[in-house]
KEZATI-73474 format. One line per 3 residues: number of its first residue (from 1); for each residue x, y, z of N, C-alpha, C, O. Coordinates in nm, 4 decimals. Layout:
N
NUM	X:Y:Z:X:Y:Z:X:Y:Z:X:Y:Z  ... .
// end
This chain:
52
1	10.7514:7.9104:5.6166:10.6457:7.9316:5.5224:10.7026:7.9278:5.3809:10.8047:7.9857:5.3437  10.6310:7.8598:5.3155:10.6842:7.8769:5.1265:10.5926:7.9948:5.0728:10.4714:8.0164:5.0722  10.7341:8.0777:5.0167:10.7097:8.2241:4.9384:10.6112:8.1463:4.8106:10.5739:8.2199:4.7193 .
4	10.5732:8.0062:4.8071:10.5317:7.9761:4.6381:10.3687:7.8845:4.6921:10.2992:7.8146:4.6183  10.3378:7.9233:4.8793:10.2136:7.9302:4.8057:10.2005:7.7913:4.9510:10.3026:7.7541:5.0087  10.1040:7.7520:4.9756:10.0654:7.6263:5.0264:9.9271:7.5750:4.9782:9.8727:7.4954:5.0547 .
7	9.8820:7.5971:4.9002:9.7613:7.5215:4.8492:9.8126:7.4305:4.7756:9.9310:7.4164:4.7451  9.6949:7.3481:4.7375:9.6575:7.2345:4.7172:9.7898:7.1445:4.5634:9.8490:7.0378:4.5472  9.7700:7.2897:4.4822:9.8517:7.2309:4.3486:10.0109:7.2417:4.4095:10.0894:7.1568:4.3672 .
10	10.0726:7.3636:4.5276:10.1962:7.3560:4.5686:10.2214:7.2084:4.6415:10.3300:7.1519:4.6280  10.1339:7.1609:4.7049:10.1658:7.0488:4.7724:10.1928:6.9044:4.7170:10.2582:6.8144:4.7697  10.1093:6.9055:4.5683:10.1363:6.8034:4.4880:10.2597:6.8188:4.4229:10.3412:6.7272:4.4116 .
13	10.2769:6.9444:4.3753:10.4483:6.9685:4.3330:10.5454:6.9687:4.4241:10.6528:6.9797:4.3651  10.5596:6.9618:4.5394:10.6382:6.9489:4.5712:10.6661:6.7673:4.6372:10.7713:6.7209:4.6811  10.5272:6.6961:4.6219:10.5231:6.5495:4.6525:10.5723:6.4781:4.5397:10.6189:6.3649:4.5529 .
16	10.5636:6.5523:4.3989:10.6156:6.5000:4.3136:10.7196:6.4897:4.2320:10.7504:6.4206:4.1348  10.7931:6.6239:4.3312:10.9761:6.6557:4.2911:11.0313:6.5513:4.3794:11.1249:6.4789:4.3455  10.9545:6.5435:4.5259:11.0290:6.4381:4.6409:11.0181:6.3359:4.5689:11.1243:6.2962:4.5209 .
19	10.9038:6.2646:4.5378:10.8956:6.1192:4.4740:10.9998:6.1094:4.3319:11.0577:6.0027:4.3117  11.0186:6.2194:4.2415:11.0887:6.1756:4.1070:11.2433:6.1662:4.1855:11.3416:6.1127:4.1342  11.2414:6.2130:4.2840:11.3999:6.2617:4.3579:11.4742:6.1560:4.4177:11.5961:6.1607:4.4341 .
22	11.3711:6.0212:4.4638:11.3542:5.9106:4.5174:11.3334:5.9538:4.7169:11.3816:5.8984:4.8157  11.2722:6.0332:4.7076:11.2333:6.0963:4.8764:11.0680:6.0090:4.8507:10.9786:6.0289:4.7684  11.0811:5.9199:4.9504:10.9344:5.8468:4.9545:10.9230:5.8542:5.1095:10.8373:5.7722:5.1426 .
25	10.9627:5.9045:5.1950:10.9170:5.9145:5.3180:10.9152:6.1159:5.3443:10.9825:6.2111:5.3051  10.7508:6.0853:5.4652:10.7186:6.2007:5.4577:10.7117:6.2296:5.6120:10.6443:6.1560:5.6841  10.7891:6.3488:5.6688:10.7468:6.3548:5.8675:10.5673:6.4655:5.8750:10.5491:6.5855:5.8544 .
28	10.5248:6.4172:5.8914:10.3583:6.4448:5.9337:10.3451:6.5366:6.0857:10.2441:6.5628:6.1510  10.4733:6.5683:6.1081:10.4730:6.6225:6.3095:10.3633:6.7293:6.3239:10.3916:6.8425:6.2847  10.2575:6.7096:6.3685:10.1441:6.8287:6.3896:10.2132:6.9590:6.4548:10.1386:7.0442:6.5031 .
31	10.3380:6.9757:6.4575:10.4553:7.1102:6.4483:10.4237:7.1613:6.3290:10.4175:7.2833:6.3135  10.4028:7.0856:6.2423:10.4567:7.1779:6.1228:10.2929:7.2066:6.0128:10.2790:7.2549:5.9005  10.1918:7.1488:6.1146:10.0723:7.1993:6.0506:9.9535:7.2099:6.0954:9.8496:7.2064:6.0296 .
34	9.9700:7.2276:6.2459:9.8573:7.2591:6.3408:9.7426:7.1438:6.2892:9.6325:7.1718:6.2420  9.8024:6.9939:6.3127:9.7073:6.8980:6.2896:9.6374:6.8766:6.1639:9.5439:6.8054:6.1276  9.7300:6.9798:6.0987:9.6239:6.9329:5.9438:9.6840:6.8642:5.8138:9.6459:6.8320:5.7013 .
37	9.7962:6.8598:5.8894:9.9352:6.8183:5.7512:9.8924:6.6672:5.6622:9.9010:6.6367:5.5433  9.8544:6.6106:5.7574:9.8184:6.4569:5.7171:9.6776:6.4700:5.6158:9.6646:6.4332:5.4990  9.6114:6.5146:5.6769:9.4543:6.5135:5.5795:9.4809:6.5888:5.4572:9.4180:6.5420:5.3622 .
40	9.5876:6.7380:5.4140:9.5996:6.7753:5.3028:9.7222:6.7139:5.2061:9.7467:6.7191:5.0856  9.7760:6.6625:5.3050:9.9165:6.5858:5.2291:9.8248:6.4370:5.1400:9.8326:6.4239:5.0178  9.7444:6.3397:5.2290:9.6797:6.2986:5.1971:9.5736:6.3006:5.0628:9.5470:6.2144:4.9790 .
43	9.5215:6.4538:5.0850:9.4134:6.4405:4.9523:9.4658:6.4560:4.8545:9.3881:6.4396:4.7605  9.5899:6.4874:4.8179:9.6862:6.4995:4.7387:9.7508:6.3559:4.7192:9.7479:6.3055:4.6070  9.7950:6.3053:4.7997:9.8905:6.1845:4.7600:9.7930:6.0862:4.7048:9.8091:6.0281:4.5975 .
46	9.7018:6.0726:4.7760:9.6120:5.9183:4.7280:9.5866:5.9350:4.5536:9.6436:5.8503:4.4847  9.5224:6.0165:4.4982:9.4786:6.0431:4.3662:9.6377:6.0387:4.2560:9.6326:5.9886:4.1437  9.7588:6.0948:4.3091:9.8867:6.0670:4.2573:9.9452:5.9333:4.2615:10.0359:5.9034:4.1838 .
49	9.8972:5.8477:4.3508:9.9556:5.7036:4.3695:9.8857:5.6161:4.2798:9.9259:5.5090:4.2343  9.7569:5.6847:4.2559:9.6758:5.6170:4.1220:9.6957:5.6204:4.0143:9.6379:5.5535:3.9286  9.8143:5.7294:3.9917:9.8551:5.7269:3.8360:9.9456:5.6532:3.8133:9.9708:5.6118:3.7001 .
52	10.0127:5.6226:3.9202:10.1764:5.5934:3.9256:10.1519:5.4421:3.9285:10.2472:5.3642:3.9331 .
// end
């Protein structure tokens, strides 16, 4: 668990330390989010790939 939170703005910060870091691959294993990792990783990434 992250002591800094799992909503929505933690997940973009931390997609966007991986990406400035050159980390462009992401593991999605429904281990690590009871099937939901993809749809919130998602609503986050798509709107960031539009800036970039």
């Amino acid at each position: 668990m992250d002591p800094k939170g799992t909503g929505t703005h933690r997940i973009l910060e931390k997609i966007e330390v991986c990406l400035e870091s050159g980390i462009d691959t992401f593991d999605h294993a429904d281990l690590y989010g009871g099937c939901g990792n993809e749809e919130r990783f998602g609503a986050e990434f798509d709107p960031l790939m539009k800036v970039h």
